[in-house]
N, C-alpha and C positions, 0 to 999 in steps of 0.2 A: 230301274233302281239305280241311282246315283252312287259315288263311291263313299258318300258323305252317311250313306244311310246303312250302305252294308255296313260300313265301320261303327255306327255306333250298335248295330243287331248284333253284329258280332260279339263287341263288347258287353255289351246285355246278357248274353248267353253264356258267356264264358264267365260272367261274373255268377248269373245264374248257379252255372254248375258247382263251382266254387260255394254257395252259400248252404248246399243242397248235402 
């Protein structure tokens, strides 16, 4: 996994928790 892909998973998740 590249660094390009953690960072948008991460972002995804964290926005995730955020909406939850």
């Amino acid at each position: 996994m590249n660094d390009r892909s953690f960072y948008l998973f991460f972002v995804f998740w964290q926005v995730k928790k955020q909406k939850t």
